[in-house]
N, C-alpha and C positions, 0 to 999 in steps of 0.2 A: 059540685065541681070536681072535687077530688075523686068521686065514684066515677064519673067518666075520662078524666087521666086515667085510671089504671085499666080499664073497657078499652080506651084506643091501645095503652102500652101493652096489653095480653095479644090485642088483633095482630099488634105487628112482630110481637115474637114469633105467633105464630106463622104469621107470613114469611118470618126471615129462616123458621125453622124448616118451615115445608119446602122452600129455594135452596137450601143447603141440601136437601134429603135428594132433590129432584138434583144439584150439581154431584154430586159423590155419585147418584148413579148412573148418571154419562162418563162419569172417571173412568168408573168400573168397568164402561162396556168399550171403551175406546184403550184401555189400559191391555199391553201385549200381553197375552198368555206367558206365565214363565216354562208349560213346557209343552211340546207338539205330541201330539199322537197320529199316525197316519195309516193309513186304511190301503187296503190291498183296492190297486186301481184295475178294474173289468173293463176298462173300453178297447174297443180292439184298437191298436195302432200299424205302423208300417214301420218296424223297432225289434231287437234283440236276437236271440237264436228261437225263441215260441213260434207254433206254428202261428198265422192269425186266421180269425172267420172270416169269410167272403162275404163281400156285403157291400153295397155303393159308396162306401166311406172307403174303407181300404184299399180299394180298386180305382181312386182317383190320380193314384199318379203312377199304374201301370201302363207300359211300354204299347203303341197300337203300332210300332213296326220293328223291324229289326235288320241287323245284316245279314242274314239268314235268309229272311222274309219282309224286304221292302216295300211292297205293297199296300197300301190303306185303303179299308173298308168304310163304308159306311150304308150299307142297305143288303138286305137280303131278301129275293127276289126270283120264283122260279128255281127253289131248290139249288142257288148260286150263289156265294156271296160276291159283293159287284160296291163300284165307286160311283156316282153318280152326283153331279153337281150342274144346276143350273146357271146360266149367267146373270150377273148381280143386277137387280134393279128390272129381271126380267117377270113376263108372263107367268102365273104357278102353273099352265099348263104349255111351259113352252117347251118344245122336244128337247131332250138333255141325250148326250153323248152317254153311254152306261160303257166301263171298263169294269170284264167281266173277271171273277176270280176264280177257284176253286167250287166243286160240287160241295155240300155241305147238308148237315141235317138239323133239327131245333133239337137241343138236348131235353128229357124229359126223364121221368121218375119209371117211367115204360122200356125206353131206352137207353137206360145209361149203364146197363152193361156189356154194349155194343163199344164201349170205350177201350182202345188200347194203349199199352205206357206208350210216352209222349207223342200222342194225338193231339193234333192243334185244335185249341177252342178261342174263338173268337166274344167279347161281352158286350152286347148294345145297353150301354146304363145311359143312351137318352144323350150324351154328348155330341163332339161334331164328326169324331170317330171314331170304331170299335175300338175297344181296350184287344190289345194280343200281339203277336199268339203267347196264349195260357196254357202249359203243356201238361197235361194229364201226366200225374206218376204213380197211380196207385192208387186199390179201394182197403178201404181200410175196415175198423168193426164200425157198426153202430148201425147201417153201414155210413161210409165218410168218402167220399174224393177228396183225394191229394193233388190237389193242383199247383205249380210253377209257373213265375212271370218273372219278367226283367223291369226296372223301375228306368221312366224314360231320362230323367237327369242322370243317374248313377250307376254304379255299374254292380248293383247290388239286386239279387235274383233273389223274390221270396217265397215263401212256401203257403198256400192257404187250405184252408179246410171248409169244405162244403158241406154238411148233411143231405142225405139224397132227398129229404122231405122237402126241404127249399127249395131243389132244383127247379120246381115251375114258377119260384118268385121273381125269376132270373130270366132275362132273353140268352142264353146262351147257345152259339152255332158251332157244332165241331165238323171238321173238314173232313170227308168220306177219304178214307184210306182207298190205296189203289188195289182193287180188288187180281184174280187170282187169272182171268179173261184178259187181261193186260199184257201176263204174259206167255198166255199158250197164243196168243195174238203174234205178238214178237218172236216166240219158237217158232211159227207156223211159214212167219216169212222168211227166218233165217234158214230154212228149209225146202222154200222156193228159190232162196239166192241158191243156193248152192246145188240143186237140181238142175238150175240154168247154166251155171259153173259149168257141171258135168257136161250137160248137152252139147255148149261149146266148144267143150277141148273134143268130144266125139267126133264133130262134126269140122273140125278142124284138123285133124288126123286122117279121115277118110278122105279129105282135099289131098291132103298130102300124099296118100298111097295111089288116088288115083292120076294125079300129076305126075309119078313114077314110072305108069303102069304105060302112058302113055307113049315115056320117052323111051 
């Protein structure tokens, strides 16, 4: 009898020692750190004077209009960027009104030194409308795009950095500058006007001398 008293009283020390060992090290792991160590944080934000990378996280709460540039995008179409919206609860193939915008081309790792400083880029990252305008500032080493946006709540304009290798991860449209035909266009008519001018007052004057001539 007494050899099995001491057989149960060993079982339960032992049980009551192994529930203690197992309470002490939930202590341990629930018990606050007495000191921090904190680690240099890499994710890009939309924060501080750093440039940040361009990337569908940082570019969600970029400006898609401006007072500048009030118009909103949402397709491109026909080497156009254009607004197009069907009506609600319609047909997917019912005819839509298209309001058309600027000529535009797809940026690409072929063409992106076709870029001049603040050249508008437009971003389709798949929302309800283009992120922009993103105004190109500069290529940088590596090589890098320097790109400018305005944040749509704030009045705070950030800087981001592109690698050109990324650029076809990207739908990005830059808007075709007005080429150099725009205005030998414009010289050629203010060149007609004033030919016409001339003819005018010639032929206005020769009224006159021969209404003279008469009297």
């Amino acid at each position: 009898m007494n050899f099995l008293k001491n057989t149960s009283n060993k079982k339960l020390s032992d049980c009551y020692i192994s529930m203690k060992i197992k309470y002490n090290k939930l202590q341990a792991e629930n018990k606050a750190p007495s000191s921090l160590s904190f680690e240099k944080d890499n994710t890009p934000r939309l924060g501080g004077k750093d440039d940040i990378i361009f990337n569908n996280f940082t570019t969600k709460h970029i400006s898609s209009q401006t007072k500048e540039f009030p118009n909103v995008f949402n397709t491109y179409t026909n080497g156009k960027l254009a607004y197009k919206r069907a009506p609600r609860k319609s047909d997917h193939n019912y005819p839509t009104k298209i309001k058309w915008g600027p000529s535009a081309f797809k940026l690409t790792t072929n063409n992106y030194k076709k870029l001049k400083k603040n050249q508008r880029l437009y971003f389709d990252r798949g929302s309800v409308y283009f992120r922009g305008p993103i105004f190109f500032d500069g290529l940088l080493r590596g090589p890098k795009l320097k790109l400018k946006a305005k944040d749509f709540g704030y009045d705070n304009t950030y800087t981001f950095i592109l690698d050109v290798e990324n650029i076809d991860d990207f739908l990005l449209y830059a808007v075709q500058n007005k080429t150099k035909n725009t205005k030998t266009k414009s010289k050629n008519k203010s060149k007609t006007k004033s030919k016409k001018y001339k003819k005018t007052k010639r032929n206005k004057k020769n009224t006159k001398n021969k209404t003279k001539k008469k009297l």
